[in-house]
N, C-alpha and C positions, 0 to 999 in steps of 0.2 A: 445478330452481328454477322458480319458479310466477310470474307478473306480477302477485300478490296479495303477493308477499313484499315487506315493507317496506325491507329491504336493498338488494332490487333496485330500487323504485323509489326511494331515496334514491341510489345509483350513477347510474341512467340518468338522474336530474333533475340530476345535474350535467356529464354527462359524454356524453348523446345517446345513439343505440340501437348506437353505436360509439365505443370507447374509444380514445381518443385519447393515445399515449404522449408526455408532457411535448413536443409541439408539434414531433415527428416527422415525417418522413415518412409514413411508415406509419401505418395505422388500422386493429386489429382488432376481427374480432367478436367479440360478445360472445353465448358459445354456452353451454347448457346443461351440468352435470355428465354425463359416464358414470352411466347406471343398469344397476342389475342388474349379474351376473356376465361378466369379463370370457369370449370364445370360448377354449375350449379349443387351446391349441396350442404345438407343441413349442419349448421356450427357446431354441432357438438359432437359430429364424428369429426371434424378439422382437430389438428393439432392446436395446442394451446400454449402461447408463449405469454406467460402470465409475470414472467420477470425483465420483461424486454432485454437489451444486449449490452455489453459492456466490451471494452478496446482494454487490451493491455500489451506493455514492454513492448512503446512503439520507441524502434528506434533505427539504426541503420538497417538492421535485419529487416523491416518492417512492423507489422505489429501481430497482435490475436486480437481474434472476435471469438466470445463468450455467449453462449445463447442457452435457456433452460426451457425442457420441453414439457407437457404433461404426460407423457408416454413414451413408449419406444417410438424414437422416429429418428429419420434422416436429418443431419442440417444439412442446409443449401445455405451461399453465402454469393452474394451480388455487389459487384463493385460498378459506380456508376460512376460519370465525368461530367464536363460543367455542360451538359445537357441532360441528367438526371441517368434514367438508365434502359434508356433508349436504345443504349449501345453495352450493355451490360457485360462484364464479365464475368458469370457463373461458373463458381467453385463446388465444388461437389466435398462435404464435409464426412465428417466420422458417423456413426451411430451413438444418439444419446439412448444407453440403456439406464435398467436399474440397478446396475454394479457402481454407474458414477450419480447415481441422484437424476437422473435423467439432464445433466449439464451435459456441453459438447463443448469446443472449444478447434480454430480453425486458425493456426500459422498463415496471413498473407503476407507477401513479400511485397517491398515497396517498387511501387511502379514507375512506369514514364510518366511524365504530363503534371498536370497541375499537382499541389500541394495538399489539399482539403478536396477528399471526397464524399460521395453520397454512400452508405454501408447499409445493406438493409440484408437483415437475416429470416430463415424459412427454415418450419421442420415438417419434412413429410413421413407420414404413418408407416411404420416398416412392416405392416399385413395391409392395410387397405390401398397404402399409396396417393390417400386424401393428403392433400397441403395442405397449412396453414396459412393461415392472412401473414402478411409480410412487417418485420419489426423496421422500425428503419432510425438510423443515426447518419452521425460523421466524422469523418477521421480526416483529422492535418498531421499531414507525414514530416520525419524529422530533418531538420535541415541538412542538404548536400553537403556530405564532405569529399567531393569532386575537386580534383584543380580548379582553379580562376573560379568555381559559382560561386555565387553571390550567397555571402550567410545573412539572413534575416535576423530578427529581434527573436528573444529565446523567453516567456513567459510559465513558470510553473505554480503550481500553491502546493502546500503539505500543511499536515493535521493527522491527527489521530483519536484514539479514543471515542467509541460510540456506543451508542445507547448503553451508560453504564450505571453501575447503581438504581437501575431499575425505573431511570430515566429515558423512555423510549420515543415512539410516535406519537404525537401530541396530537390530530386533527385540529383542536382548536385554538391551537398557534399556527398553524399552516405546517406540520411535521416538522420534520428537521429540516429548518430552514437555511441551514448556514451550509445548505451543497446547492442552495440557490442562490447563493451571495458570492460562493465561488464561482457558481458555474456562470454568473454574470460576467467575472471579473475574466471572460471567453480564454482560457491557461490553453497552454501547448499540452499539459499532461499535469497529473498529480498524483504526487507522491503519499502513499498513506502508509504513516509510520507506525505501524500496528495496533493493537486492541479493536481489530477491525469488526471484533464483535465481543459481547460479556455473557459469555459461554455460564459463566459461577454466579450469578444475580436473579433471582426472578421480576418478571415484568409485569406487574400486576395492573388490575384498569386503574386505578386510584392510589397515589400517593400525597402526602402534605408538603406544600412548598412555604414558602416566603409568604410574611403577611398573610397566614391563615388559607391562602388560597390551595385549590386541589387542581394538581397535575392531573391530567386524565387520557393513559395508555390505548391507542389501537393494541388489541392483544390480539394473540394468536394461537392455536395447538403448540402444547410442546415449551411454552414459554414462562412458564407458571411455577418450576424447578430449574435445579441448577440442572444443566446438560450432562450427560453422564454415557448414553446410550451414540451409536453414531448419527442414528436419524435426531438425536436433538440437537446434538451440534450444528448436524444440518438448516434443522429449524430455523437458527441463531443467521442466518446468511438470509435463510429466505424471508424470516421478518424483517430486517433490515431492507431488504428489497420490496416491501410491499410498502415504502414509501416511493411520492411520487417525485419530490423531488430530487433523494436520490438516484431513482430511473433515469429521467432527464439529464441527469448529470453523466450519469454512465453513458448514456448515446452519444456523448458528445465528448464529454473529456477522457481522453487514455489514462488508467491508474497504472499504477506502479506499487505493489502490494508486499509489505513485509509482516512479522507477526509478532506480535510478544507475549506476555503473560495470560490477560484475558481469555484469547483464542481458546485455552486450555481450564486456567484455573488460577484464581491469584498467585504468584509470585512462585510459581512453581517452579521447580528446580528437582534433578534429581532427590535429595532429601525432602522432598514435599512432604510430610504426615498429613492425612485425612482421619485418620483414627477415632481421633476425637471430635470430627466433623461431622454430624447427625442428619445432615442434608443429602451427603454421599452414602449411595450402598455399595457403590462398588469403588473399592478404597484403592486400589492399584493405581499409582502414578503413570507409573510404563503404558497400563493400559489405554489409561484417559486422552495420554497424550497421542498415541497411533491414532485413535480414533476421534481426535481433534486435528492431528495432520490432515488426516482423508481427508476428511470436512474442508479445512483453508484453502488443499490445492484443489480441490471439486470446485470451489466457487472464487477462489480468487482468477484473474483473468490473466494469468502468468504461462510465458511460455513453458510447457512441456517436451521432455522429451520423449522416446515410445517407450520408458518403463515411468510411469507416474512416480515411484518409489525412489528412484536415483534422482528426481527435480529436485535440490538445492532452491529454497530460500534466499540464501545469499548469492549477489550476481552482479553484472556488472552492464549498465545499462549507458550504448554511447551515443547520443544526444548532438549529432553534427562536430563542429570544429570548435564549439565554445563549452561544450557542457559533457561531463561522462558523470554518471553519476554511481557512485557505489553503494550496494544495498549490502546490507550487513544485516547477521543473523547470529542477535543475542544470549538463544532461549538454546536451539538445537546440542550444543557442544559446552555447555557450560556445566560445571563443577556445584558442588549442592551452595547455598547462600548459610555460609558462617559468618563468624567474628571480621571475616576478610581481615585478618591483621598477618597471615604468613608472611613469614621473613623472607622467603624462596617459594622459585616456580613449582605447580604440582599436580596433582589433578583436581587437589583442592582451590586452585586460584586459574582454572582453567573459564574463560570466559568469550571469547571467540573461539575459542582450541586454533594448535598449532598450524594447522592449513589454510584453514579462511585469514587468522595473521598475515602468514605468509605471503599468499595470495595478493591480500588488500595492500601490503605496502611493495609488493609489485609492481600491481597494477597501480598505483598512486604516483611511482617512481617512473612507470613506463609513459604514463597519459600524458598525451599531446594537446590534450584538448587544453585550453584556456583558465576553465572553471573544472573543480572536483570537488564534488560534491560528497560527501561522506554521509548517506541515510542511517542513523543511529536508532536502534527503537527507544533506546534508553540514553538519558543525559549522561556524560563524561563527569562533570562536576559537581553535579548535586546529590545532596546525602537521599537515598530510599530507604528508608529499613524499614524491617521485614522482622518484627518482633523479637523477640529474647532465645538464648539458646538455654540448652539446659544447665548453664554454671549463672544463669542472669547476663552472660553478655549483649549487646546489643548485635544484633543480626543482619547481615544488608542485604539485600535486592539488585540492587545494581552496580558500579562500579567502584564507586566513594565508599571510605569508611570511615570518614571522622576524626582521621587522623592527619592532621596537617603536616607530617615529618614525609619523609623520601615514600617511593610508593612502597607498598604490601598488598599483600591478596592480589586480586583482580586489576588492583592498577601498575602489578609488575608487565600485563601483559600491554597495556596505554605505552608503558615507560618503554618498551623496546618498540612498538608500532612508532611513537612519534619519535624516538630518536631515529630509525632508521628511513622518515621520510623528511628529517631536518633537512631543508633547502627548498625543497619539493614549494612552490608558488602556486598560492591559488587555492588553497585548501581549505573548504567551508565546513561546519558539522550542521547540519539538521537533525532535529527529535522531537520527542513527544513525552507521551508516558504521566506526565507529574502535574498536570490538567488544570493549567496555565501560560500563559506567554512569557519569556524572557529572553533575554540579548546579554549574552554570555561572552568575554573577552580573555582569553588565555594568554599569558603572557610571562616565558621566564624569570623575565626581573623580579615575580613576585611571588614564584614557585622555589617548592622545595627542591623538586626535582627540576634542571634547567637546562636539558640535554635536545631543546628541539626548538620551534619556531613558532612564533605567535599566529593564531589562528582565530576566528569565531566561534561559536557555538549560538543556534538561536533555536527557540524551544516555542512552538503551537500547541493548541489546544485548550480543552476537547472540540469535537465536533456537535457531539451530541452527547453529553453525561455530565454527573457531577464535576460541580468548578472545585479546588483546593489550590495548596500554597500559601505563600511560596515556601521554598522547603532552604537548607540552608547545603552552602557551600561550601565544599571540600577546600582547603588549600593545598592539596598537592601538587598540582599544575597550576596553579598559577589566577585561576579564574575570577573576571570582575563583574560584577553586576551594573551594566549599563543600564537596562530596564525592566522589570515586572512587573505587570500586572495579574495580580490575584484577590478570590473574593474575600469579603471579609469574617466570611465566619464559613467553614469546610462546607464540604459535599454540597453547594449552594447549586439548586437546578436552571434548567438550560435560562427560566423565567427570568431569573436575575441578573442573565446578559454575560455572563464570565464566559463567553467560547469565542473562542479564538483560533485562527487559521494564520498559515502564513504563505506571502507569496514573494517568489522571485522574477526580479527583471536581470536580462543582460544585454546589453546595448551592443551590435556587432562594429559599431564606427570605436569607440570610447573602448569597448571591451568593458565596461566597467557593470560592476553586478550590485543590485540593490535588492534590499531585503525591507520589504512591509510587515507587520504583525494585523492583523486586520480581524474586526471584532463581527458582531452575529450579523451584522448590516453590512457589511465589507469598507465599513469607513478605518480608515491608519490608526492604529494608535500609534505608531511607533515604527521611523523608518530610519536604516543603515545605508551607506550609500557603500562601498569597497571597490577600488581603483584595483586592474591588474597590475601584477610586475611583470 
């Protein structure tokens, strides 16, 4: 790269002779391509990128690139233009040691010039100084919310839930297939609404399916118990990645990564009991969960900031002039899973806690954008329970309690969020969790509670786990069932076709936003069209 190239001095006249990652810590230079051939030398002192790279929280900021090493080494990160990377921009990244799993992870800032670039990541040895072969993807950046530019079409998918119930890599279905049906379906970005792993399952080579047939697992170290230690939770990230078409999918599509139960442990909540759980030996909740954190933010491809420990889950991702989408975080700030029948607020009916609330109907009330997108891990409406408490009550999981009269528990804290963004236009829910498709309609007229505005609710999955459903519906707000599809008899495996994704379109002429539920093939079952106001 030359100081006569127009590229480059359109980069440094905004950005100084040091690129500055979205107002970081850290400031890399900015250093010239690799020319010429790389030194001759034997593969197995090279670094080893045995997970290829993933894009995450592309948005105005720009995005991250995620890269796992097999040692100490440097990442390098190369941004190329529509002449590949000839002309390269070379970032000089962090150190992946053995404190984060040997992950690294590189804030780029969105650049001048085209839309969709060429991204190819490198780790060099931090004693010998050997490189690695080079990983390579690509990234379409978010649309201009500049005056007068021109907003493009805005395309995403979401889903959740994978390899669970001990339904993993299949080889001889082609793995998990349905990040090949998405990644067909070419998405701006996707959204994954938690269970991004089944941390509490083991994955053994052989299990029974449908029709007497036998599933039969790529396994792996580590995978064989439930996760307990923090290298196994890690495990749980890097078998997932050792399918290929997940890889492929990650080089190319940016995620958006939130968490829920699974990450950790079923249905976990402060009062979690393992006691009586003979699979765990080490029975501390508080513990499992620390060391299921490390674990998500080491390998999810979410921005950080320079204390790992202060990155929030929950966040707010803005997506151009038509789309901001809000990630919400279920699990972090919630109150143990009772009766949910309190009469009043407490720390017993705490389920987003008071700040993320706060926050989310802010920011809901402040956004400009067109479309709001609300990322749910868990359904608004539908009943989860979560076994019996100690008087035989029924137990809940998520926000519903079965109670069709005004809200209680956890839905006192829905009842003051949606009252206080009554008016707010434009307001979508996506989730997962309940490992089925549905098309959810909320609507006062037919709620207890009738202090807010009608809105959707539309529900994916799984990606790759057992199919269930459908589960039944709260009436506290109001919720109808336009469509589900679920198997016919529980935990039915991926063979049986019940996985389901879902994608969004938004048209910038129309503004209007449509909602596909799309099955293992990426054919519709089931599509919503929603006109702006």
């Amino acid at each position: 790269m030359h100081d006569h190239d127009p590229f480059r001095r359109r980069f440094l006249s905004r950005s100084g002779t040091a690129l500055s990652l979205g107002a970081l810590s850290a400031s890399l230079p900015l250093l010239p391509a690799i020319a010429g051939p790389a030194p001759i030398t034997a593969e197995s002192a090279r670094p080893q990128l045995p997970y290829g790279l993933q894009f995450g929280d592309v948005g105005e900021r720009g995005a991250t690139v995620w890269a796992r090493a097999d040692r100490a080494a440097r990442l390098w990160v190369e941004i190329g233009d529509e002449d590949g990377f000839r002309r390269a921009l070379r970032l000089r990244g962090p150190l992946a040691s053995e404190a984060s799993d040997f992950t690294a992870r590189l804030d780029i800032p969105r650049l001048p010039g085209p839309c969709q670039r060429k991204i190819r990541v490198a780790f060099e040895d931090a004693r010998s100084g050997v490189r690695s072969a080079w990983s390579e993807g690509r990234l379409r950046a978010a649309p201009h919310t500049l005056p007068h530019a021109r907003t493009r079409p805005v395309r995403f998918v979401w889903g959740g839930d994978v390899a669970g119930q001990g339904w993993g890599i299949n080889p001889e279905i082609g793995g998990m297939r349905i990040f090949e049906a998405m990644r067909l379906r070419d998405p701006d970005f996707f959204l994954h609404s938690g269970d991004t792993i089944y941390a509490d399952g083991a994955i053994a080579a052989e299990a029974p399916a449908e029709n007497g047939r036998i599933w039969r697992n790529l396994v792996a170290e580590g995978v064989h118990k439930v996760a307990e230690t923090l290298d196994e939770y890690r495990g749980r990230y890097r078998y997932n990645l050792l399918d290929e078409n997940l890889r492929r999918f990650a080089a190319q599509v940016p995620q958006l990564w939130q968490w829920d139960d699974h990450e950790v442990v079923n249905n976990w909540s402060p009062s979690k009991d393992l006691r009586a759980d003979p699979r765990y030996t080490v029975k501390d909740i508080d513990v499992l969960v620390r060391r299921a954190r490390q674990a998500f933010l080491e390998y999810s491809p979410q921005r950080r900031g320079p204390d790992p420990r202060g990155t929030r889950i929950d966040r707010v991702i803005h997506y151009g002039p038509l789309l901001d989408v809000f990630m919400l975080d279920m699990r972090s700030y919630r109150g143990p899973n009772t009766d949910n029948l309190q009469a009043a607020a407490g720390a017993d009916t705490a389920f987003l806690g008071r700040r993320q609330l706060r926050e989310l109907a802010e920011g809901l009330r402040r956004s400009r954008a067109t479309w709001k997108i609300v990322a749910a891990d868990m359904p608004l409406g539908l009943q989860v329970p979560d076994g019996t408490d100690a008087q035989g009550r029924p137990r809940w999981e998520a926000v519903a309690n079965g109670d069709p009269g005004l809200p209680r528990g956890r839905e006192l804290e829905f009842a003051e969020l949606l009252r206080a963004i009554r008016g707010v236009n434009n307001v979508v829910w996506l989730t997962a969790d309940v490992h089925y498709c549905a098309a959810h309609h909320y609507d006062p007229s037919r709620a207890a509670f009738q202090d807010f505005s009608p809105f959707w609710e539309f529900v994916a999955g799984p990606l790759n786990a057992g199919s269930f459903g459908p589960n039944a519906l709260d009436a506290s707000f109001g919720p109808k069932v336009v469509f589900q599809k679920a198997p016919p008899a529980p935990n039915a495996s991926p063979l049986a076709g019940y996985q389901f994704f879902g994608e969004v379109n938004i048209d910038p002429d129309s503004r209007a936003l449509s909602v596909d539920l799309r099955d293992l093939d990426g054919a519709s079952v089931f599509t919503q069209v929603l006109q702006a106001v």
